[in-house]
N, C-alpha and C positions, 0 to 999 in steps of 0.2 A: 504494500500500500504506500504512495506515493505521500509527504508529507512537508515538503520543501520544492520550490521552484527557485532555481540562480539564475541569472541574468547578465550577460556583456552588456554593457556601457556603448560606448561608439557601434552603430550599427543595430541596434536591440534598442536601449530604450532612447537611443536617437535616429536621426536621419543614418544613411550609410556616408562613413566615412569617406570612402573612394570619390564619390564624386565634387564632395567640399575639396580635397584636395586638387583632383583636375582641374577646378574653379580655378583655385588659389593659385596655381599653377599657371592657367593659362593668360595669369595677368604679369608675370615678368618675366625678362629678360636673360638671355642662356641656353642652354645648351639639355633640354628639357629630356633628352634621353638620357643622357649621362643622371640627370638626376633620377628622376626613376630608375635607370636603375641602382642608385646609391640608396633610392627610399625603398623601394618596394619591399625589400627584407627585412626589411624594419616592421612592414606594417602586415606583410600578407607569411611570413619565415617561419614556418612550422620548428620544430627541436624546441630547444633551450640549451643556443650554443655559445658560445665562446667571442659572437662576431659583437660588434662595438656596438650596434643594434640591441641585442640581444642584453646587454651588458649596461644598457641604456635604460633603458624597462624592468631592467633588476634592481635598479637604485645605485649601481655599482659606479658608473663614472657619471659626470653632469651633463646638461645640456650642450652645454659651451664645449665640450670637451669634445663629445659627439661630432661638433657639426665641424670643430675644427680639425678631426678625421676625416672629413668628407673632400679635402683637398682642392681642386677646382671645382668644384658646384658649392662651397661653403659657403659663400654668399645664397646665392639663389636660396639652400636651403633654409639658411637664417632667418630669410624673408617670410617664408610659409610656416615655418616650424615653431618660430623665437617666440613666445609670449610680450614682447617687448616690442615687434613688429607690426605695424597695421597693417597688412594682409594675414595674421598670425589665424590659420584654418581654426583654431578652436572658438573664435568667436564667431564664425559661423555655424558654429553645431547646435542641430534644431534638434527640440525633444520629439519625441513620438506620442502626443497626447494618449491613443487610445492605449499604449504600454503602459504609461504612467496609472490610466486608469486601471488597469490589469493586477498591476503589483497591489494597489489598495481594496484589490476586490477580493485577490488571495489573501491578505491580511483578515479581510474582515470573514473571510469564510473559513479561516481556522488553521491557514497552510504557513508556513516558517517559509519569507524570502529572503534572497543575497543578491549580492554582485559579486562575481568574479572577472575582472578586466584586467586587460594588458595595458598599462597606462605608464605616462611620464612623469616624475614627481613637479617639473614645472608647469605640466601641464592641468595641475590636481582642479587650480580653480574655477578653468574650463570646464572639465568633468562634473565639479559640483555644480554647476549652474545649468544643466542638463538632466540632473539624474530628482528623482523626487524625492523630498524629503527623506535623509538619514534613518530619521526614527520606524521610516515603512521596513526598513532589512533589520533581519535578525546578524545580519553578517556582510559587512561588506570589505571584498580580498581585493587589494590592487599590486600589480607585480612591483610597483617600487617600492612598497610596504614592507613585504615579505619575502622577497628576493629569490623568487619564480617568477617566468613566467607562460604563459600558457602556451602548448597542451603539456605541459609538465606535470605530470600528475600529484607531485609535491603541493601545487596550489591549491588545486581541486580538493585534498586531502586537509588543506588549512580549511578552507570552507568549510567542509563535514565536520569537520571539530567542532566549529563556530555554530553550526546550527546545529549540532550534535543529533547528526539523523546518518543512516550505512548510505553507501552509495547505491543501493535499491530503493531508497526511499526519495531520490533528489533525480529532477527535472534539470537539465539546462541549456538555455539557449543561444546560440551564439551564431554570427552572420559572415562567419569563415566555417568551411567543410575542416576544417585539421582541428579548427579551436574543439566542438560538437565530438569529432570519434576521440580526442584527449581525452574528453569527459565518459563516453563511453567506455574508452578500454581501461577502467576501472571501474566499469560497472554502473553508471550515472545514464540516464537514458538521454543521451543530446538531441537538441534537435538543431537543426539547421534554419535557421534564418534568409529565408529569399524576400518572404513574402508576411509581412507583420501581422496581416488579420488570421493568414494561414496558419503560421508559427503561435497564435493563439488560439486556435480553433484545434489544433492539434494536442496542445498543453492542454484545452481545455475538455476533450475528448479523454485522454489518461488521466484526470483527475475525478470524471463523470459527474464534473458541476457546468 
């Protein structure tokens, strides 16, 4: 019996990421392949490896440090990436009203929620101003917090602690294929995010409310 729903952040209970950054992207100047591909493993990079991406997202080195890895595209990506920047993508991330409503509907019908996201710690204030009120999750995991990050199953496992429910008992949904089977191959029923009314029609299907 199903007793906990978790949730990604970017993507789930906002708009999808990918295309605020295309935006953000298609308003400056550079060398726009080279950047993709210095970002894209950043944002879509299944494991939990060793690359400065990865190591970005665990809280391990800083923003600044990151970008000034990035070598010729370090500009351009400063521009999109930097909290400090006004083209900076996170202040274009829009909530997903009917998710927001979702999470408050499980609250009040009895079920334990979370967040589990892959996030940047300078990014946190962005994230908070998206996500609905703290007080709806019984648990919320972010990889700079706790130094995974996902499909690392180390994260997934800080969650279940945190709502202290088995991974039979926990839903999660996420709008990348590799974040969703992390969660499954431990046992978590993932689902996959294409389609937000879907993605709730389906949690709401396994839950049988």
């Amino acid at each position: 019996m199903f007793k906990a729903v978790i949730f990604d952040v970017a993507g789930v209970l906002t708009e999808g990421i990918g295309r605020i950054l295309l935006e953000a992207a298609a308003g400056i100047e550079g060398d726009l392949e080279k950047l993709a591909d210095a970002l894209i493993p950043v944002f879509m990079g299944g494991g939990d490896t060793d690359s400065a991406g990865h190591k970005l997202e665990r809280g391990e080195i800083t923003l600044d440090y990151f970008l000034s890895s990035l070598g010729s595209v370090e500009k351009e990506a400063w521009t999109i990436l930097h909290p400090d920047s006004d083209a900076f993508f996170g202040d274009n991330l829009q909530p997903m009203p009917q998710m927001h409503d979702f999470v408050a509907e499980l609250k009040e019908a009895g079920f334990k929620t979370g967040i589990v996201s892959n996030n940047v710690k300078e990014w946190q204030l962005a994230w908070d101003k998206v996500i609905p009120s703290r007080d709806l999750f019984d648990a919320t995991i972010f990889s700079s917090e706790v130094g995974h990050r996902k499909p690392n199953p180390e994260i997934f496992q800080v969650a279940l602690k945190g709502l202290n429910v088995s991974p039979e008992e926990a839903i999660f949904l996420d709008d990348f294929p590799a974040m969703a089977e992390g969660a499954s191959a431990i046992g978590i029923h993932g689902i996959y995010v294409e389609n937000h009314e879907n993605a709730i029609a389906e949690t709401r299907n396994l839950l049988q409310i």
